[in-house]
C-alpha positions in Angstrom: 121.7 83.7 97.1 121.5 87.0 98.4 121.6 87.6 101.9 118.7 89.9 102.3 115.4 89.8 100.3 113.8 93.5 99.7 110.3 94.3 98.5 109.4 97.7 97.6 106.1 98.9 98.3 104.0 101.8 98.1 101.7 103.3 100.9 98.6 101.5 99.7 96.0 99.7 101.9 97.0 96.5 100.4 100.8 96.2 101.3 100.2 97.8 104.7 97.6 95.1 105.2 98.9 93.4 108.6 98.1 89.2 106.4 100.8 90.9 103.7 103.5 92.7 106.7 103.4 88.8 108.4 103.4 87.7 105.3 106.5 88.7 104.8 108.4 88.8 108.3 107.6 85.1 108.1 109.6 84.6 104.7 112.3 87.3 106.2 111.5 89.6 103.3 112.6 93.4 104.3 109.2 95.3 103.3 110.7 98.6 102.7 107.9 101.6 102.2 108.1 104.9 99.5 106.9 108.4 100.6 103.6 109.4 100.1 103.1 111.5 96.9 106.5 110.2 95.5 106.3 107.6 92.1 109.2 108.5 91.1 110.7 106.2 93.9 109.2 103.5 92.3 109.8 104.3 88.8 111.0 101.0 88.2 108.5 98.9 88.7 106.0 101.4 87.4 108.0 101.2 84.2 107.7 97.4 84.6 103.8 97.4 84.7 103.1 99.7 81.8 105.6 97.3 79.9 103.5 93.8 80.9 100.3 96.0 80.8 101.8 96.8 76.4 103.3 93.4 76.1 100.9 90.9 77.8 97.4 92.0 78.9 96.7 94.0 76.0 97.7 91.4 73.7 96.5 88.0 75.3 93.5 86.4 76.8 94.1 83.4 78.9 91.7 80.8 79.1 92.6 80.0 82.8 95.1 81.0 85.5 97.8 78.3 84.7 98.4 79.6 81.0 98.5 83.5 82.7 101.1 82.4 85.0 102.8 80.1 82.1 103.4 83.3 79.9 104.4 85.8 82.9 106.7 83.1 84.3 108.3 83.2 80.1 108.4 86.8 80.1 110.2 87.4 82.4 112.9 84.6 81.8 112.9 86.2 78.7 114.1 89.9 79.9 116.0 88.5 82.3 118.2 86.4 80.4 120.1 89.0 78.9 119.9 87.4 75.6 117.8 90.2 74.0 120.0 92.5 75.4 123.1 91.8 73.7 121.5 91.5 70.3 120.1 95.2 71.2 123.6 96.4 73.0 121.8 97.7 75.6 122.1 97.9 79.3 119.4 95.8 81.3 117.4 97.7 84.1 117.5 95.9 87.0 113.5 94.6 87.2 114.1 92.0 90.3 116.4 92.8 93.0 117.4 90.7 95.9 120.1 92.3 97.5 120.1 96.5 98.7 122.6 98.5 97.0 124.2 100.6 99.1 123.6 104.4 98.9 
């Protein structure tokens, strides 16, 4: 497992909440923070929300929560398995990341 755990967040009133900042200091999860006025530093997950928002929401409607988090939680074994990858021959994007990457 990786040694640190690192959640990006934006600026907004929900992540800064002080429930979600213990929140995570209890589960020793690094809350790291983007600049105002910059989405390109979170291009990524961006990216990864229009692509459930295409994929899932616009396509499905779940009769309850449990069948919601059923198909999410087989999505995204799915594109992280790599299997769909190889039959594209494509690089994966890096959706999930537990460990910082130097800079």
């Amino acid at each position: 497992m990786a040694e640190n755990i690192y959640v990006r967040n934006d600026n907004g009133s929900q992540m800064v909440a002080q429930k979600v900042q213990s929140y995570f200091k209890s589960k020793k999860v690094i809350q790291e923070f983007t600049k105002p006025a910059t989405p390109e530093q979170n291009a990524h997950i961006e990216s990864y929300h229009s692509i459930i928002e295409r994929v899932i929401c616009q396509k499905y409607e779940f009769d309850n929560l449990l069948e919601a988090a059923d198909t999410f939680t087989r999505f995204v074994k799915f594109i992280t398995s790599g299997a769909y990858i190889q039959e594209l021959g494509i690089l994966a994007h890096t959706i999930i990341c537990c460990k910082k990457v130097p800079r």
